[in-house]
Each structure stands twice: as C-alpha cells, then as structure tokens.
N, CA, C and O atoms as a GROMACS GRO file, in nm:
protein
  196
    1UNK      N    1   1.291   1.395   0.074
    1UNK     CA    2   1.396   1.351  -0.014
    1UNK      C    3   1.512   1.288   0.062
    1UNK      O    4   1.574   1.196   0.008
    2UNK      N    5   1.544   1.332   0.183
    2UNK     CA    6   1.638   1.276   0.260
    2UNK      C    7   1.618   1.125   0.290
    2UNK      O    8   1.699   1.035   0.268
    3UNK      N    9   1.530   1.119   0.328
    3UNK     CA   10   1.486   0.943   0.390
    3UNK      C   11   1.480   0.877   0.267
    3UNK      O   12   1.521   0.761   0.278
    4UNK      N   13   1.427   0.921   0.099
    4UNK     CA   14   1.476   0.853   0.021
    4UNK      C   15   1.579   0.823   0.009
    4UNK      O   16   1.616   0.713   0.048
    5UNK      N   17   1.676   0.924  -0.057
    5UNK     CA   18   1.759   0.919  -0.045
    5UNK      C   19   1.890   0.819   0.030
    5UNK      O   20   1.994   0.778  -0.022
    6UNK      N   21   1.831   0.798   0.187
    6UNK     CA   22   1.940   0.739   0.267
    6UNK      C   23   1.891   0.621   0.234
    6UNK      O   24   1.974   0.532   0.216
    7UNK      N   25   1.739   0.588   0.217
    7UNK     CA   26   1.720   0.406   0.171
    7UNK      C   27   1.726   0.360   0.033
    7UNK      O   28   1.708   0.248  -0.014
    8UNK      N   29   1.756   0.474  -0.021
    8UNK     CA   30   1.858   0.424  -0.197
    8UNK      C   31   2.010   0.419  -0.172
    8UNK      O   32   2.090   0.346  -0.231
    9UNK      N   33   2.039   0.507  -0.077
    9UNK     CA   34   2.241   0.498  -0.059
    9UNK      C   35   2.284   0.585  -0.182
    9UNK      O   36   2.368   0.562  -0.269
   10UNK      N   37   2.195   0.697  -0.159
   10UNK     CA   38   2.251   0.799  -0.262
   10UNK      C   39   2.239   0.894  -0.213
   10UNK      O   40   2.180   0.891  -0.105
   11UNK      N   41   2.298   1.052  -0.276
   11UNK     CA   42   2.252   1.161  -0.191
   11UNK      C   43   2.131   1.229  -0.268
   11UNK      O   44   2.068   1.183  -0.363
   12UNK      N   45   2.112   1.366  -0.194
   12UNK     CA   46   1.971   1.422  -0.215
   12UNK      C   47   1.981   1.470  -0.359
   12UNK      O   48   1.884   1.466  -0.434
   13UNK      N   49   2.102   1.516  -0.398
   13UNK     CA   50   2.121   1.557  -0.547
   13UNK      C   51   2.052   1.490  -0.663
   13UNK      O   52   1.975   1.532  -0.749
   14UNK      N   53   2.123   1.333  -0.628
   14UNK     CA   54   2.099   1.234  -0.720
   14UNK      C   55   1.928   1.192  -0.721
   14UNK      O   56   1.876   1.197  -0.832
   15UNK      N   57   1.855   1.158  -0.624
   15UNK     CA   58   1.755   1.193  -0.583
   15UNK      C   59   1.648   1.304  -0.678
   15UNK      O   60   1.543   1.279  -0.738
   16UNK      N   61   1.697   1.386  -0.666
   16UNK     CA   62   1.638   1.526  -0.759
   16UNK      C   63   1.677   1.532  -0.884
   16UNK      O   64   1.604   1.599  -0.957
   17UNK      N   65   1.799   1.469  -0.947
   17UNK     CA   66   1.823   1.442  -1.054
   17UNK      C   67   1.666   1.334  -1.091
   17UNK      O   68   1.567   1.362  -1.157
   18UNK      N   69   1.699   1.220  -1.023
   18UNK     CA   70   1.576   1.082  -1.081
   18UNK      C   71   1.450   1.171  -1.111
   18UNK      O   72   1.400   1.150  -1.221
   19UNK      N   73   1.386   1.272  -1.029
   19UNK     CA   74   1.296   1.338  -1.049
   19UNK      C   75   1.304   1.430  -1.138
   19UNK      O   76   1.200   1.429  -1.205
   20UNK      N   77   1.394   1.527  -1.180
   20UNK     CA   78   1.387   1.634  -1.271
   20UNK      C   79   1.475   1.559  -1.365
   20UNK      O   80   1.427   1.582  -1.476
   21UNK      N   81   1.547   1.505  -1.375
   21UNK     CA   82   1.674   1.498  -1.475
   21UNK      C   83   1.666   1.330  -1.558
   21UNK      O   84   1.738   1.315  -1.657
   22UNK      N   85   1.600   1.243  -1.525
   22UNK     CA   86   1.636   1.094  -1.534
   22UNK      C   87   1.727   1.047  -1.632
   22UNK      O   88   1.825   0.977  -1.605
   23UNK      N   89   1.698   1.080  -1.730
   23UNK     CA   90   1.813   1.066  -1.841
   23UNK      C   91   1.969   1.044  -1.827
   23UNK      O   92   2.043   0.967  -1.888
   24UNK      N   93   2.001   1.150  -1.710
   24UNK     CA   94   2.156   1.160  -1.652
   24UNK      C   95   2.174   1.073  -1.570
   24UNK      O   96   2.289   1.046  -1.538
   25UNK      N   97   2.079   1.014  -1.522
   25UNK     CA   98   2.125   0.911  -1.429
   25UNK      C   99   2.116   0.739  -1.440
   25UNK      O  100   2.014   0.675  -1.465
   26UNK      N  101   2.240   0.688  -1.418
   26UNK     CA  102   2.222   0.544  -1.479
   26UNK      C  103   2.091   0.457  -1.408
   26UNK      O  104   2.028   0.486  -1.306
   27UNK      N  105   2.080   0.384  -1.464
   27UNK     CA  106   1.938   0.296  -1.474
   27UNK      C  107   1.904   0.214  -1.324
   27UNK      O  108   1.797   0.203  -1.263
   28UNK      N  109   2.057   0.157  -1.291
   28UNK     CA  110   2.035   0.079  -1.196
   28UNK      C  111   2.015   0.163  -1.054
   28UNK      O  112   1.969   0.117  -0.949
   29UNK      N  113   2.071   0.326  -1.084
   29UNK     CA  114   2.059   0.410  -0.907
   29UNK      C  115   1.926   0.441  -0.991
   29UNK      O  116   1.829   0.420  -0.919
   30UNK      N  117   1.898   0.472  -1.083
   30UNK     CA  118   1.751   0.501  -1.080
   30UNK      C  119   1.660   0.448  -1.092
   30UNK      O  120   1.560   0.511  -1.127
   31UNK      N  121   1.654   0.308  -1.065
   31UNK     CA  122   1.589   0.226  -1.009
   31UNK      C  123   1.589   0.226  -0.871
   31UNK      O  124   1.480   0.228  -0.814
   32UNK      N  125   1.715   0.223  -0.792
   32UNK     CA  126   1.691   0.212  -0.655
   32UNK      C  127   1.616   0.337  -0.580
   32UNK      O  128   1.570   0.331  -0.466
   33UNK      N  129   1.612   0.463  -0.674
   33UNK     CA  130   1.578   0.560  -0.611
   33UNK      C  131   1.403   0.549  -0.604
   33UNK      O  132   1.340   0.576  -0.502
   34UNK      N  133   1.351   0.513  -0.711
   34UNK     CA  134   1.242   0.488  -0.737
   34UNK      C  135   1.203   0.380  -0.674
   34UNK      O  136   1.080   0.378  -0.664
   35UNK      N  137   1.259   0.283  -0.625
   35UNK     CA  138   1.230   0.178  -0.501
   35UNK      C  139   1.216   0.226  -0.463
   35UNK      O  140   1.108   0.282  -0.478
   36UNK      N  141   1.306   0.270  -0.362
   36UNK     CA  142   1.311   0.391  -0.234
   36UNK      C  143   1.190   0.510  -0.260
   36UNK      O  144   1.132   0.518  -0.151
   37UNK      N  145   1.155   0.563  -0.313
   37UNK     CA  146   0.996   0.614  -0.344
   37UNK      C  147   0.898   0.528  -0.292
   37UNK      O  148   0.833   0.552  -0.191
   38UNK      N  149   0.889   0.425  -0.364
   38UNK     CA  150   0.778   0.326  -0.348
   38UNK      C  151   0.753   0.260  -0.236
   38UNK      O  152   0.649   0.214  -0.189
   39UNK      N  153   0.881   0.262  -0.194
   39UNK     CA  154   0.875   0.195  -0.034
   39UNK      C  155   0.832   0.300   0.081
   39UNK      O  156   0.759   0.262   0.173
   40UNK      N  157   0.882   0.444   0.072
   40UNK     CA  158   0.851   0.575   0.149
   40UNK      C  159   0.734   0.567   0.137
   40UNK      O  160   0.680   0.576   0.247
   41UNK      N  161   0.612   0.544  -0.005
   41UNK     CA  162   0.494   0.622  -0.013
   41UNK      C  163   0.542   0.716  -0.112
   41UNK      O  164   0.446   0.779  -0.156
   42UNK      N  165   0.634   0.746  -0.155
   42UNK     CA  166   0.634   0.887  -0.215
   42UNK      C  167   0.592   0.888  -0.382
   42UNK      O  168   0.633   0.808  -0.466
   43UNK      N  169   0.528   0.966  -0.398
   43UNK     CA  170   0.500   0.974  -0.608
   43UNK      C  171   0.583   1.089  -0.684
   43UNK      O  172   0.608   1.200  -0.639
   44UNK      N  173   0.614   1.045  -0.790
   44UNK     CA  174   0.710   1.090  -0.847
   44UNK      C  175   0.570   1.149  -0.903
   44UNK      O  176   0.463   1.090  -0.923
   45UNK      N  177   0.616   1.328  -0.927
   45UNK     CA  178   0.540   1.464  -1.013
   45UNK      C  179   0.448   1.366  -1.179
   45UNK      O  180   0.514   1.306  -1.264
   46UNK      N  181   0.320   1.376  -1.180
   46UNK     CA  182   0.304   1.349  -1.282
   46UNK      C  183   0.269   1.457  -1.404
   46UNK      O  184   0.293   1.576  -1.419
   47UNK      N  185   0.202   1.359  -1.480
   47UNK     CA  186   0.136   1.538  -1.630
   47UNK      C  187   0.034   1.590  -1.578
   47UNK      O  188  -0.016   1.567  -1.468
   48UNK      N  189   0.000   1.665  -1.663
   48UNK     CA  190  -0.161   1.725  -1.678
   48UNK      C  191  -0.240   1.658  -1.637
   48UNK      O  192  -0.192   1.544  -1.635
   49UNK      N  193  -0.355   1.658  -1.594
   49UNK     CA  194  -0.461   1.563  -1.589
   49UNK      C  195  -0.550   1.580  -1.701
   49UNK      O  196  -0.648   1.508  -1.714
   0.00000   0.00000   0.00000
C-alpha cells in the first residue's frame, strides 16, 4: 500500500479508503489510486467467485 500510495501522492489511509470505502473518496484521487494499482500490479479485493 505504501508504494501505491507514494505513486498516487496520497497517503496510506486514503489508499484503504479507495479499497474499503470508495464512495468517500472523490473520483479524481480515486482514480489516481487505482492507476497507481495498475501500474504496481496490484488488484483491488474482488466478489465471490
């Protein structure tokens, strides 16, 4: 979460918000955070299979 984090320019909070919370967080950091995922490799938790 850290290395996301530092290549969105947000902290780890906000970060864990995009993942548990998205709703609270405006569109455009939660977009960059989710860049910053995509660029790490990282997957955001999905459903059920």
């Amino acid at each position: 979460m850290k290395d996301v984090a530092a290549t969105a320019g947000v902290s780890v909070g906000t970060v864990s918000n995009v993942v548990n919370r998205p709703a609270i967080v405006e569109e455009t950091t939660r977009n960059a955070v989710t860049d910053a995922m995509d660029v790490g490799g990282c997957r955001r938790p999905g459903g059920a299979a």
